[in-house]
C-alpha positions in Angstrom: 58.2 70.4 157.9 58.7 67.3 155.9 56.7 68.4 153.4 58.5 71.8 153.0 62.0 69.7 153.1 60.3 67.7 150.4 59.2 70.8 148.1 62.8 72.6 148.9 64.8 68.7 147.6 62.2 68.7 144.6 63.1 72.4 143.6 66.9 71.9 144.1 67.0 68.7 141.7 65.2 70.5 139.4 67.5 73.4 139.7 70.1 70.8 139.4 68.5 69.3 136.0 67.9 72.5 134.5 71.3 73.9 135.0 73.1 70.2 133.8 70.5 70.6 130.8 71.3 74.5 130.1 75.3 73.5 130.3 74.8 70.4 127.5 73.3 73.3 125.5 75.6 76.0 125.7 78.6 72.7 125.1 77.2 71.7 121.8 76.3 74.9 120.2 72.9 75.6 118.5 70.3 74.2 120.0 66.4 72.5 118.3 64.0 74.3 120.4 61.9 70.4 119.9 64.5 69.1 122.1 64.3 71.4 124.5 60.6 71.7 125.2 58.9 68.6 126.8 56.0 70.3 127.9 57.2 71.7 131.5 57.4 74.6 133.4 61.1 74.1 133.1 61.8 73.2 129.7 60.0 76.8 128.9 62.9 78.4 131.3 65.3 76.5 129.6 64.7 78.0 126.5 64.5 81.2 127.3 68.0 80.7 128.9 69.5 79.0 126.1 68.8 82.1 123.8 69.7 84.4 126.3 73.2 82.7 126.2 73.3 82.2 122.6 72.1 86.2 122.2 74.9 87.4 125.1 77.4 85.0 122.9 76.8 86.6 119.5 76.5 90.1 120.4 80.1 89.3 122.0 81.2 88.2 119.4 80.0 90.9 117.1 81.9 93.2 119.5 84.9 91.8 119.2 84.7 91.4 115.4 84.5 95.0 115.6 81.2 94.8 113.7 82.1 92.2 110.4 78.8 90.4 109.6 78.8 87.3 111.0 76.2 84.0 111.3 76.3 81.6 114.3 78.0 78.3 113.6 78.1 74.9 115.6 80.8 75.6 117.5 81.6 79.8 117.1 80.9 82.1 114.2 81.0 82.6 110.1 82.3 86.3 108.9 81.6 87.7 105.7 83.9 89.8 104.2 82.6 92.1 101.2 85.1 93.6 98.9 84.8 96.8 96.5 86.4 99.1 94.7 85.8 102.6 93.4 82.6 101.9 95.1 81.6 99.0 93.5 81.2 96.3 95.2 83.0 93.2 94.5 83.6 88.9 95.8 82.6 88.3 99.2 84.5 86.1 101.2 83.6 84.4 104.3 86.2 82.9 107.4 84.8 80.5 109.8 86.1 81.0 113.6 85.5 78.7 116.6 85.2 80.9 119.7 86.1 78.4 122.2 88.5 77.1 123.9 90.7 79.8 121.7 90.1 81.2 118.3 90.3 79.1 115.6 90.4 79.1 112.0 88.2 76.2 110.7 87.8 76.9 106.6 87.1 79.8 104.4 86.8 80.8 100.6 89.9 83.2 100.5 92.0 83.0 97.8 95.3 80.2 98.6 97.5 83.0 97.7 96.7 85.3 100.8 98.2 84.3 103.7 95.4 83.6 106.4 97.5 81.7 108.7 100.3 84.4 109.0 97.9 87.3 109.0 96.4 85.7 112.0 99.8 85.2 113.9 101.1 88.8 112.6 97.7 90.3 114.2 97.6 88.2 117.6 94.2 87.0 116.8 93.7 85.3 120.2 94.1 88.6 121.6 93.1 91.3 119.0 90.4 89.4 116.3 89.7 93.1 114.9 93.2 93.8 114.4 93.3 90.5 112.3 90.2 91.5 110.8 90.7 94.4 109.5 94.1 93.8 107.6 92.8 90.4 106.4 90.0 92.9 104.9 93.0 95.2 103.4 94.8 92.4 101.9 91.1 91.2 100.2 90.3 94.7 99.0 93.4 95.4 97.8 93.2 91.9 96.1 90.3 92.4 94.6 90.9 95.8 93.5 94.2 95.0 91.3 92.1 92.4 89.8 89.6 94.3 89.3 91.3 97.1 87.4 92.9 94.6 85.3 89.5 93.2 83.8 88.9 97.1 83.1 92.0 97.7 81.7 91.1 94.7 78.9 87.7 95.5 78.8 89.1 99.7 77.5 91.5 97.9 75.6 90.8 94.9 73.7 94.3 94.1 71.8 96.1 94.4 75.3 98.0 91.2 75.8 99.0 90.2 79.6 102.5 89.0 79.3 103.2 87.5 82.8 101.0 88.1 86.5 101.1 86.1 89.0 98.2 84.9 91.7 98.0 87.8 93.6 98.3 90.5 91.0 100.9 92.5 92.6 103.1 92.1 89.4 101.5 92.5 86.4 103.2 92.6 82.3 100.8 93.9 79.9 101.8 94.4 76.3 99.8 97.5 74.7 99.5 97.7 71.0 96.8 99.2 68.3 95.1 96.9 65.9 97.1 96.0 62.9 100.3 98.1 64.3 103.2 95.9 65.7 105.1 99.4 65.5 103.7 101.2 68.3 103.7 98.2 70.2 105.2 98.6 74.2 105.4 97.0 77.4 103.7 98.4 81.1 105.6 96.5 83.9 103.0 97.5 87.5 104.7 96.2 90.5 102.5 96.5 93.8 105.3 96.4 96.4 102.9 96.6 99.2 100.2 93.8 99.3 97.7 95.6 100.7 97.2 98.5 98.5 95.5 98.7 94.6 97.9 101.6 93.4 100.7 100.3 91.7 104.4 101.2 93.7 106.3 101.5 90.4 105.2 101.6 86.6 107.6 100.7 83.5 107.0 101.8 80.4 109.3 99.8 77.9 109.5 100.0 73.4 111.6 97.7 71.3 114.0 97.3 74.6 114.1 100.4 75.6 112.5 102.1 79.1 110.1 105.1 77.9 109.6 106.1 81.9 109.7 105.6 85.2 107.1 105.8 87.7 106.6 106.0 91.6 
């Protein structure tokens, strides 16, 4: 008997120890499978349980990111977000997120002028990180797709001049003219009212002062 009480208080501290040790992993984040395994029995278990947790833990978290590509991190997860246009695809931005205690922003690459922060609260990210997702990913497509059909509008046109933009592209001045030929010389005024769309919202065409047409 004392030696089964023996075996049973052996089993149950190593129980113990196992679970403090899986707990310290799943705390700090990614693991070094060297640190783990001394050599045991156990330490082998432990490692198999630590990925099991770190595999159930990305797979949520691919669920819930409605299916963005995404890296583990220390402490959560690292999203990519590819842009195109016209099929062609263009930057890629990532977004860092800590998972725990609540969603967090840590850093990204996305342009200053697109408003993370706000996007976040707008979309309830602590409850809905798709939602936020997905029209962070409108506002970068649509981004990059006004820039990008401004570099093909010079690239068509080499003597056009832009007059005035600002950061985010949604107004944009462009002066048109043909080499040597002051005379024919106009202005196209682009305003993108809505931030997350590439189509301009209204178009002015304007010659020596005067508006040539109106566009919607």
């Amino acid at each position: 008997m004392q030696d089964c009480r023996a075996v049973n208080e052996a089993d149950a501290h190593h129980a113990r120890s196992l679970q403090k040790r899986l707990n310290r992993v799943e705390k700090d984040g990614p693991y070094d499978e060297e640190e783990i395994l001394d050599g045991t029995e156990n330490s082998q278990l432990l490692l198999l349980m630590a990925r099991h947790t770190q595999l159930k833990d990305l797979l949520n978290a691919h669920h819930l990111t409605g299916g963005y590509d995404l890296i583990e991190t220390r402490k959560g997860v690292c999203l990519s977000l590819a842009t195109s246009f016209e099929g062609i695809y263009l930057d890629t931005y990532n977004l860092e997120i800590d998972l725990a205690p609540l969603l967090k922003i840590c850093r990204h690459n996305i342009p200053l002028s697109i408003p993370v922060e706000s996007l976040a609260v707008q979309s309830n990210m602590q409850s809905d990180v798709k939602a936020f997702l997905d029209t962070l990913s409108q506002h970068l497509n649509a981004y990059a797709g006004r820039k990008q059909q401004l570099a093909l509008v010079k690239e068509l046109h080499e003597t056009v001049q832009v007059m005035e933009s600002n950061k985010l592209y949604t107004i944009l001045v462009l002066l048109f003219s043909l080499p040597g030929d002051t005379s024919t010389a106009f202005l196209c005024t682009l305003d993108y009212a809505d931030p997350t769309q590439c189509l301009p919202t209204r178009v002015i065409f304007e010659s020596n002062g005067t508006e040539l047409g109106l566009g919607k």
